[in-house]
C-alpha positions in Angstrom: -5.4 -2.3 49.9 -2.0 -3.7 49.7 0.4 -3.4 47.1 0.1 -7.0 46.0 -3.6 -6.8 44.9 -3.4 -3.4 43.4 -0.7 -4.9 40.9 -3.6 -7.9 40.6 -6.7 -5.8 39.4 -7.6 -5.6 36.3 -6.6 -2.5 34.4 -8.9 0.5 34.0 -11.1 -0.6 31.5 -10.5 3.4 29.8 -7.0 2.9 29.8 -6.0 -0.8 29.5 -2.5 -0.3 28.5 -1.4 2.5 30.6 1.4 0.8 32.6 2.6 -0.5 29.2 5.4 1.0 26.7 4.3 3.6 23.8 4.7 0.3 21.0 2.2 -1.3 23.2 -0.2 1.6 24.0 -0.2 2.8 20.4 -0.8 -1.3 20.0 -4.0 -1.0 22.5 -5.1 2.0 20.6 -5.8 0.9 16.8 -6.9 -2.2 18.4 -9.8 -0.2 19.7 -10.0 2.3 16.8 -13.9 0.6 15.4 -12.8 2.9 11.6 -9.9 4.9 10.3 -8.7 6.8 12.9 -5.9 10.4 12.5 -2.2 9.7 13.9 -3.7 12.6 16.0 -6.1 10.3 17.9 -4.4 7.3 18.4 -1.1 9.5 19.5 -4.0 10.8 22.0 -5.3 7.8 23.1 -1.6 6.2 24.1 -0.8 9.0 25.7 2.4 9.7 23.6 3.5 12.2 21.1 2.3 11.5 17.3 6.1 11.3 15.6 6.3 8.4 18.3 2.3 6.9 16.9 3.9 7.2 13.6 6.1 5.2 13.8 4.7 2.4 15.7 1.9 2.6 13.3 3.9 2.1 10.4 5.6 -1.0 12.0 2.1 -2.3 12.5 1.1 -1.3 9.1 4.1 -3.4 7.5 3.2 -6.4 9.6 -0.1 -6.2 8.5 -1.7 -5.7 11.8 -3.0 -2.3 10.4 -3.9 -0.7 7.4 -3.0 2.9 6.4 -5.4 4.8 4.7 -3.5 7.4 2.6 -5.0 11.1 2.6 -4.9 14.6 4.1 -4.5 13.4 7.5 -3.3 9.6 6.7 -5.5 7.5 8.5 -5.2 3.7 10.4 -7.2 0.9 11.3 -7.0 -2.4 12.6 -6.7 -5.1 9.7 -9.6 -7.2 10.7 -8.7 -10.1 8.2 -4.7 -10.2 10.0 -6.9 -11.2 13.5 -8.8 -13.7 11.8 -5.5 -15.1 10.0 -4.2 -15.2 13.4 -7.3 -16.9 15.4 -7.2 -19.9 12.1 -3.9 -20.4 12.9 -3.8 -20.6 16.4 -6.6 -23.1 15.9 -5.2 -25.4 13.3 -1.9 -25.4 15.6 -3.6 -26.2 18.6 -6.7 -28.9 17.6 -6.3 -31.9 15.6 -8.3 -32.2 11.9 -10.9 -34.0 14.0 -11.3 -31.8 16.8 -11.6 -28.9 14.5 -14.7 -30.9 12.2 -16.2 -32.0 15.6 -16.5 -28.4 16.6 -17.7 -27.3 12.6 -20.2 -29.9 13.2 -21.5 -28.6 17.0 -21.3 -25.1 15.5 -23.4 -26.4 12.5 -26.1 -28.0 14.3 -26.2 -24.5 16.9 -27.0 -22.8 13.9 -29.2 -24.8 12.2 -31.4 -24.7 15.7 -31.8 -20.8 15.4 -32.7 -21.1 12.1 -35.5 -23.1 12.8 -36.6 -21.4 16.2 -36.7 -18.1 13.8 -37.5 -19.5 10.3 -34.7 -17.4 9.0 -31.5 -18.2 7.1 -29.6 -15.3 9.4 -29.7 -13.3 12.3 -30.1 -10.0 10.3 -33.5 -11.9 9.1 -35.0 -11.0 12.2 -37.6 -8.7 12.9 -37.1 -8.4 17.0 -39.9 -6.1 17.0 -42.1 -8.8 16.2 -41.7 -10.6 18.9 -43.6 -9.8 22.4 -41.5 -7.4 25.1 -40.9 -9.4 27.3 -38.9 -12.1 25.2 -36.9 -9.0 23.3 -33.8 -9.6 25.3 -33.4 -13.0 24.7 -34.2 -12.7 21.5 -31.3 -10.3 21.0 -29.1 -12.9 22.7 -30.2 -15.4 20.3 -29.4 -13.4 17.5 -25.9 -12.3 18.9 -24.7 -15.9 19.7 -26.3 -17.1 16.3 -24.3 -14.6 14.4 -20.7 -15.7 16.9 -21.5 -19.6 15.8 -21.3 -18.1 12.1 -18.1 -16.0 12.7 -17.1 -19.3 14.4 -17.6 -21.8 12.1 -16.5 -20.5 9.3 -12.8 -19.7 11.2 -12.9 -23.4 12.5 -13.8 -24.9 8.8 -10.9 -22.3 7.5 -8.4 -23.8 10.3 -9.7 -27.4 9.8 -8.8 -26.9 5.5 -5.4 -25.3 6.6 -5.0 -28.5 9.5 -5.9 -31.0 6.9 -3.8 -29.8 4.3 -0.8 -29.4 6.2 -1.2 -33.2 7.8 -1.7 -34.1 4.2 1.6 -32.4 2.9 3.5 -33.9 5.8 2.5 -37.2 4.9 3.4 -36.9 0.9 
């Protein structure tokens, strides 16, 4: 193997941000943390000492990319609702107030054809034991794509109100 497509691979998926700085690893780990999580850990899981987590964390925690969880040990965890303020924003600043309702509406009509199929107002409606063996894995495909067009939609309706108020303030 050369040392051009070693540099090309994709990192290990354990250790995605190994080759990076301790800002950046520290950044990897609470993005991975799933609940609070010690200083102790994420320090552990980027590799670096935990004065060094500390203090990255609390940079993250006054962006709001984090939130600290005061206690006996102090806690962090990735700010869910910062990522999703993020992902709105990036979509009202990259689609057009029509492009964003366009894709509302497509999401819209996705979901209105699983709740049909499964005579069910939501994914967590379903009873997959219900249905024979053999279609079980699609059906949990179903479910998990149904309940990404929710997630979806309602961060493309969010982005089309902030798109369509911000074209209307330009225009006053």
């Amino acid at each position: 193997m050369t040392a051009q497509s070693r540099d090309d691979d994709p990192p290990p998926f354990e250790q995605p941000f190994a080759n990076e700085d301790t800002k950046q690893r520290v950044y990897g780990a609470i993005l991975q943390a799933r609940e609070p999580t010690t200083v102790a850990e994420i320090a552990a899981r980027a590799d670096c000492s935990e004065e060094s987590a500390r203090t990255h964390l609390a940079f993250y925690a006054d962006l709001g990319i984090v939130i600290r969880h005061e206690g006996r040990p102090v806690m962090y965890e990735r700010n869910d609702e910062y990522f999703q303020w993020r992902r709105v924003n990036e979509l009202a600043r990259k689609n057009s107030v029509e492009e964003l309702q366009t894709r509302v509406s497509e999401l819209t009509d996705r979901i209105e054809e699983y709740r049909a199929e499964y005579d069910a107002d939501s994914p967590a409606m379903v009873d997959v034991l219900e249905f024979d063996a053999s279609r079980v894995d699609n059906v949990y495909t179903d479910l998990s794509d149904w309940a990404t067009a929710l997630e979806e939609r309602e961060l493309h309706e969010r982005a089309r109100r902030k798109a369509a108020s911000s074209t209307a303030s330009s225009v006053s």
